[in-house]
N, C-alpha and C positions, 0 to 999 in steps of 0.2 A: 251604505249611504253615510258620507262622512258631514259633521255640522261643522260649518268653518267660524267656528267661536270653543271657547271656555265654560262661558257662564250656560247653564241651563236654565229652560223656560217649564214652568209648567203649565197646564192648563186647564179650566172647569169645563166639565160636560154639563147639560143641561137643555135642553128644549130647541135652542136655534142648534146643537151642536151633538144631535145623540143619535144619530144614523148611521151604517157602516161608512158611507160616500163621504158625511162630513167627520168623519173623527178621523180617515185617510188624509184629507185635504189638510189639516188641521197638523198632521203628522208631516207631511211634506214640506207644509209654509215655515215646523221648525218646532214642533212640540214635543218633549224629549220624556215627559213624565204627565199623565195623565190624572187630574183630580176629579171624584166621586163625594159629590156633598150630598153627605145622609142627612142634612138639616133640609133639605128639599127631596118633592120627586117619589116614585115610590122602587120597591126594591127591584121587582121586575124590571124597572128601565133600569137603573143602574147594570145588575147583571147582564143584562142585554149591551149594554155599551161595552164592559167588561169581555164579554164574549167576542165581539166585535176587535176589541183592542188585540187580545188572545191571535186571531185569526190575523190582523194587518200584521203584526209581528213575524208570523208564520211568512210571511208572502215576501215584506221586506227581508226577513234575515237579520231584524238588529232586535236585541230587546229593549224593550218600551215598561217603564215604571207605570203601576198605578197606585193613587194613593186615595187610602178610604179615610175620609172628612169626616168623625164622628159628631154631633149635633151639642153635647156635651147639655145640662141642663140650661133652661131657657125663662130665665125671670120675665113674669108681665105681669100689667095690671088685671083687672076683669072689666068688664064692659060698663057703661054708661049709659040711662037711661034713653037719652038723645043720640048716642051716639057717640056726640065730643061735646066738650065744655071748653070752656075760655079761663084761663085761671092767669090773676095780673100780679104783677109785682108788689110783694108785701101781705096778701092776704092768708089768710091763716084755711091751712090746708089740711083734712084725714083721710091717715089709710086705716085700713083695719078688716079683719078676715071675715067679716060679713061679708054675703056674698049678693048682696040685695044692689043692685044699678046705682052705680054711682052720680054724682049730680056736681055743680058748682063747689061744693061744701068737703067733699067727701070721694072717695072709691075704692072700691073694694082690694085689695094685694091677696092674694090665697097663696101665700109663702109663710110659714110659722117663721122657716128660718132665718128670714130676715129681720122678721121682730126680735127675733134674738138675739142679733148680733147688733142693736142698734147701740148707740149712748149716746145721749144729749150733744147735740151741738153733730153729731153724724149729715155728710151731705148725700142726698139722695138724688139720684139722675133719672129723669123719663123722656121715653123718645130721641135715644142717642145726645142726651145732652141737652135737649129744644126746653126741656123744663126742670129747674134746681132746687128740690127742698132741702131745707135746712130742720133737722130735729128739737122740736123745744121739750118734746116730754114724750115718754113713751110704755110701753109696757107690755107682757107678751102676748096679745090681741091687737093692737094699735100702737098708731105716732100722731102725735100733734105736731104740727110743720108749717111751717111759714115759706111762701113763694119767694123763691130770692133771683129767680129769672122765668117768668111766667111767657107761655102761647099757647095756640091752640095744641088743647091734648083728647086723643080718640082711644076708640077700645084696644085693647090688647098690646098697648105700646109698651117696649122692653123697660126695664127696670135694673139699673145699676150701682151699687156702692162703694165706691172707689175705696174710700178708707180704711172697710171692712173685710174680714174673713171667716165667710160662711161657712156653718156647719155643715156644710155638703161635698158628697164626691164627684170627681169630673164625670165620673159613669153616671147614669142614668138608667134604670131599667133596659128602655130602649138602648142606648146605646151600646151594654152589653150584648143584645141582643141582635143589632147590627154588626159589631162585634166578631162575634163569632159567626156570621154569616160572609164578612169581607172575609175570614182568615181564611173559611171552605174556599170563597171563590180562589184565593190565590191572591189578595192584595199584596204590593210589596212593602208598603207604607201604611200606617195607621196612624190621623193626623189627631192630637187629643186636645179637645177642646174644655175651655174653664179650667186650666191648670193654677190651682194658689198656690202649691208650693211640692216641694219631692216628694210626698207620703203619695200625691196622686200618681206622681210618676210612676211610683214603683209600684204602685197599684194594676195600674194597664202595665207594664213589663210583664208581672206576673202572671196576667190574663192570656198575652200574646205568646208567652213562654218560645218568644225566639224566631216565630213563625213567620212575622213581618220586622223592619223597622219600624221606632216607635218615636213617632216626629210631634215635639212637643210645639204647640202655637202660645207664644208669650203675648197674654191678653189682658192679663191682670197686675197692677202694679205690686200686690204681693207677692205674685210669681219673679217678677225683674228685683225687687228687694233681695233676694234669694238665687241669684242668675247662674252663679259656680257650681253651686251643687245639683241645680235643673239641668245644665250643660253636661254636667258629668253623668247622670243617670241617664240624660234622652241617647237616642242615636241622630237625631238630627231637631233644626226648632227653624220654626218660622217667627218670623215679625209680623206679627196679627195688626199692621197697625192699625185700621180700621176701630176696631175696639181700643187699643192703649191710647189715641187719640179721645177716646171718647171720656174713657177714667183714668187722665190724666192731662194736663195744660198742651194744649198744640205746638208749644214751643219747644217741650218736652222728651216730642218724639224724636226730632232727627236726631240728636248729641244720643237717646238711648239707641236708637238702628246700629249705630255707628260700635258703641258701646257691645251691642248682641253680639254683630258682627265679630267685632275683634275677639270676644270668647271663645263664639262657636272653632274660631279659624285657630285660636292658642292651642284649644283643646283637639283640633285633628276630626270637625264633627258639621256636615253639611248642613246651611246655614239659607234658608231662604226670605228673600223679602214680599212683603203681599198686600195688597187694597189700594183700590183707586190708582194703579200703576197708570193704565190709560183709560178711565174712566167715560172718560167724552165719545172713546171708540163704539160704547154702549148705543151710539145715536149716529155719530160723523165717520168718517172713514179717514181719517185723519185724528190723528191728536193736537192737542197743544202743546206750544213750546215747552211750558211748564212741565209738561208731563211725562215727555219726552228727555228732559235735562232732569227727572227725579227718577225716570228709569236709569241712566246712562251715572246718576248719584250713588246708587247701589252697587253698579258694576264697577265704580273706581271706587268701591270702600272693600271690595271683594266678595260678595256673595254669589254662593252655589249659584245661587238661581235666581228668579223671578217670576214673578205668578200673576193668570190672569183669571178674574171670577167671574163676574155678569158680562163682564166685555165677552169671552166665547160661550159662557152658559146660557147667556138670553137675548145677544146683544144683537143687533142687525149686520154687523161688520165681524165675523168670529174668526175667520181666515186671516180679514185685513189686517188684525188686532197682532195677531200670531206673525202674521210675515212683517210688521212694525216694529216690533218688538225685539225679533232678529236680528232690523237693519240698525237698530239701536246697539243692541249688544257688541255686533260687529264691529262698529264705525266707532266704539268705545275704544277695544281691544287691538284697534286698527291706531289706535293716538300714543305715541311713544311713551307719555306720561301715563300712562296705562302701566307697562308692564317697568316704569320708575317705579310710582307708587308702592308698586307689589313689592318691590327688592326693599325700598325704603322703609315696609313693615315687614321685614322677613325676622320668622319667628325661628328663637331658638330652640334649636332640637333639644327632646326630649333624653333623658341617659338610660337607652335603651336601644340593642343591636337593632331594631326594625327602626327607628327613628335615623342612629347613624347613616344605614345603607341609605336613605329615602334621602337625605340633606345628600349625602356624597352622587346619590345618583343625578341628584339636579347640577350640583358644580361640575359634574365627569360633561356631562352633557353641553353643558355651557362650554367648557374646556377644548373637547375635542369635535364639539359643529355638530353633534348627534342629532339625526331627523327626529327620533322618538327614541321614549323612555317606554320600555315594554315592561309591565309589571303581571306576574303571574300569582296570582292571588286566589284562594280558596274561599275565605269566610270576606273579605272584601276589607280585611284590613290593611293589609299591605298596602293596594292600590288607595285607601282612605290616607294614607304615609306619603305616599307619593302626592296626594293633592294638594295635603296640607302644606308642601314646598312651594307650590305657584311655580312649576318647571315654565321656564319659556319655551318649551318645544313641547307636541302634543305627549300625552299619555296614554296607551293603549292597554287596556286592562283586560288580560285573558284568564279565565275561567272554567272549570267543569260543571259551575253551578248555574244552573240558570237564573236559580231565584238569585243569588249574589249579581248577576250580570242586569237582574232588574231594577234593583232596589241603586245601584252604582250607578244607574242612569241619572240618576240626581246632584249627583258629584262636580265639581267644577274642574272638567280638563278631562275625565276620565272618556275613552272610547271602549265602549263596552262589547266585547267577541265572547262567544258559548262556545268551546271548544274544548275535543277531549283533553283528558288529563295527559300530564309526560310523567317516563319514570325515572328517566336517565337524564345528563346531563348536555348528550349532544343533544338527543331530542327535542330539549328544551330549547334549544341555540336554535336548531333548523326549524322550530315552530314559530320561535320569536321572528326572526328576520321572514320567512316565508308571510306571514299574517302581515307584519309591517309595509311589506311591499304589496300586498295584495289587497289591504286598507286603504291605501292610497297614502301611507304614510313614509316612504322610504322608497326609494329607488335604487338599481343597483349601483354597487362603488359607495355608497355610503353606510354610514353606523351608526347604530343603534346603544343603548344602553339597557341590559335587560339586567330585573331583579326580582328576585326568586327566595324560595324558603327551602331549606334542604332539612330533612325530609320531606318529600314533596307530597303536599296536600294536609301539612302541620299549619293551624291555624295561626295565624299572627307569629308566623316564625322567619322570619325575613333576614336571611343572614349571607344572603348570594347577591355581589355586583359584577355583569362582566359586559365587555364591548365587545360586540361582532361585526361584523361585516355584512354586508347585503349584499349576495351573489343571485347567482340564474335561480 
């Protein structure tokens, strides 16, 4: 099954979307990589979806990414006597680690560590934003705070500090503990939530010790302050905008998307966009214009992918959402200013033989009308070379590894084949052009450009370009 696009989609399992029948439908309407959010749900469904995926995989013949959503820790308030309270603008407001129902005056935070990274004049968010303290006085049991954008606030509403960096790690007990449960099942992806800065990254690296990719979500403006050296450690990040929206001005986000984007894509490192893409799909079967031109906004800035959450995790339309989203990518990729844009940020190659071959393989290709770039890749770096060119013609990334050929399904352009290894150098030729024509990506009388690592099955060793032919 070939996807007639570049960009990949990913997608949330969850309640409207966790049955063999619908994670199939969901796979055909154009879902290339599958998400598992352990902030919801319990482990049982999950694995069971997982299993699920495992088996469609089997039946189709392509491999299908899944990626485990760790929960990451979860600041909130504690409860309220009533329930909720009304708190207005200007009036003087505490938290503090009592744990006694909060009221008008007063509510409980069971976070030490946030009293301690407070200092005077610190702004505090509750409820994504709906309500804004500002710190007059504090101490490590309490904050005295003033309402500087007061509504109604209920139990358990999240708690955020934009300007702050907590003494905490993005793991969590549980999350450890999920953790190592996606790495059993065989996740290909490990998505790490509450990232402040690389000490966390290289915290889960070490955890995952290579097992998965390890896909950092930029949530927190500490984490974006720090973006070079988060890009360099992760193997792949997504744009959490959802949260960066939250702890930080909405005007904010797009110029940083933009910004993510171009790192991820300097550095050779899949890049996904994510939240409220088609939000309204959650209800209508249809989107809005808006949201439709803010998906079709990611695809002309170049990212991997795109991601849908409560639209297929809960949403009444999880199919509709998917096959939308497609017709969006497409009808992007289909506008000549498309594959402008892309030349007109083409990034210079890095000074390194696997870079060379990958820039030279996209201009041989352009040069001499090549259907496809066939890249023979073991660890998934090579074909990660090849992406990071934006070839105009597809890329067909073959494989001995399976897990390589799941985790690559997230890739922009990549078409991912499990197929045994070659030893020799014809056999590479006659596996190249046989798969390209049997992909649907080459016909006979045309040429291919295939790139290879000699010794074959030497990781990130890319040092073979050659042009074939496509015969019988």
């Amino acid at each position: 099954m070939r996807r007639q696009r570049s960009a990949k989609i990913v997608a949330t399992l969850g309640p409207a979307s966790g049955t063999p029948g619908q994670i199939a439908a969901l796979f055909e309407a154009g879902v290339d990589v599958f998400r598992l959010n352990f902030s919801h749900g319990e482990r049982a469904d999950h694995e069971a979806r997982l299993l699920s995926i495992r088996a469609l995989e089997q039946k189709v013949e392509r491999p299908i990414g899944v990626m485990a959503d760790l929960q990451g820790p979860k600041l909130r308030l504690g409860k309220f006597a009533k329930g909720k309270v009304a708190l207005k603008l200007g009036q003087k407001f505490r938290l503090d680690l009592d744990a006694a129902p909060g009221n008008t005056h007063r509510a409980p935070l069971p976070h030490p560590e946030i009293f301690a990274a407070l200092e005077q004049g610190t702004e505090i968010l509750l409820d994504d934003g709906r309500v804004r303290l500002e710190v007059k006085k504090h101490g490590r049991d309490f904050a005295e705070t003033e309402v500087m954008a007061g509504a109604e606030l209920s139990d358990r509403k999240g708690v955020n500090l934009p300007g702050a960096v907590l003494p905490l790690s993005a793991l969590t007990p549980k999350d450890r503990s999920d953790l190592a449960i996606a790495l059993d099942w065989g996740a290909d992806w490990i998505a790490l939530s509450f990232v402040q800065g690389p000490d966390d990254v290289a915290e889960a690296r070490k955890l995952v010790a290579g097992r998965a990719g390890v896909l950092v979500k930029l949530e927190k403006p500490s984490a974006v302050k720090r973006l070079d050296e988060i890009v360099d450690l992760a193997d792949a990040v997504m744009v959490a905008r959802g949260d960066l929206g939250v702890e930080m001005p909405p005007e904010d986000v797009p110029p940083l998307q933009k910004q993510i984007i171009h790192a991820c894509r300097r550095a050779g490192k899949p890049v996904v966009v994510a939240t409220q893409m088609l939000e309204s799909m959650i209800n209508a079967p249809v989107p809005t214009r808006a949201e439709a031109s803010d998906v079709a906004t990611a695809i002309y800035e170049g990212a991997d992918a795109v991601m849908l959450s409560a639209e297929t995790a809960a949403g009444s339309y999880p199919r509709e959402a998917v096959a939308m989203m497609d017709r969006i990518v497409r009808r992007v990729q289909a506008d000549p200013n498309y594959g402008a844009g892309l030349r007109t940020e083409m990034l210079a190659a890095e000074h390194t033989s696997p870079d060379a071959i990958s820039a030279a393989a996209r201009q041989v290709a352009d040069t001499v009308g090549a259907a496809a770039i066939v890249s023979f890749t073991n660890s998934g770096a090579t074909a990660l070379r090849a992406a990071r060119e934006r070839p105009s013609v597809p890329t067909v990334a073959l494989t001995a590894r399976i897990e390589t050929a799941r985790r690559l399904a997230l890739v922009w352009g990549l078409h991912c084949v499990h197929t045994s290894d070659v030893h020799r150098f014809s056999d590479m030729i006659q596996k190249a052009t046989r798969i390209a024509k049997q992909e649907g990506f080459a016909q006979k009388g045309q040429r291919i450009v295939v790139t290879a690592g000699i010794p074959f099955g030497t990781p990130g060793a890319t040092n073979v370009l050659h042009i074939a032919w496509v015969n019988d």
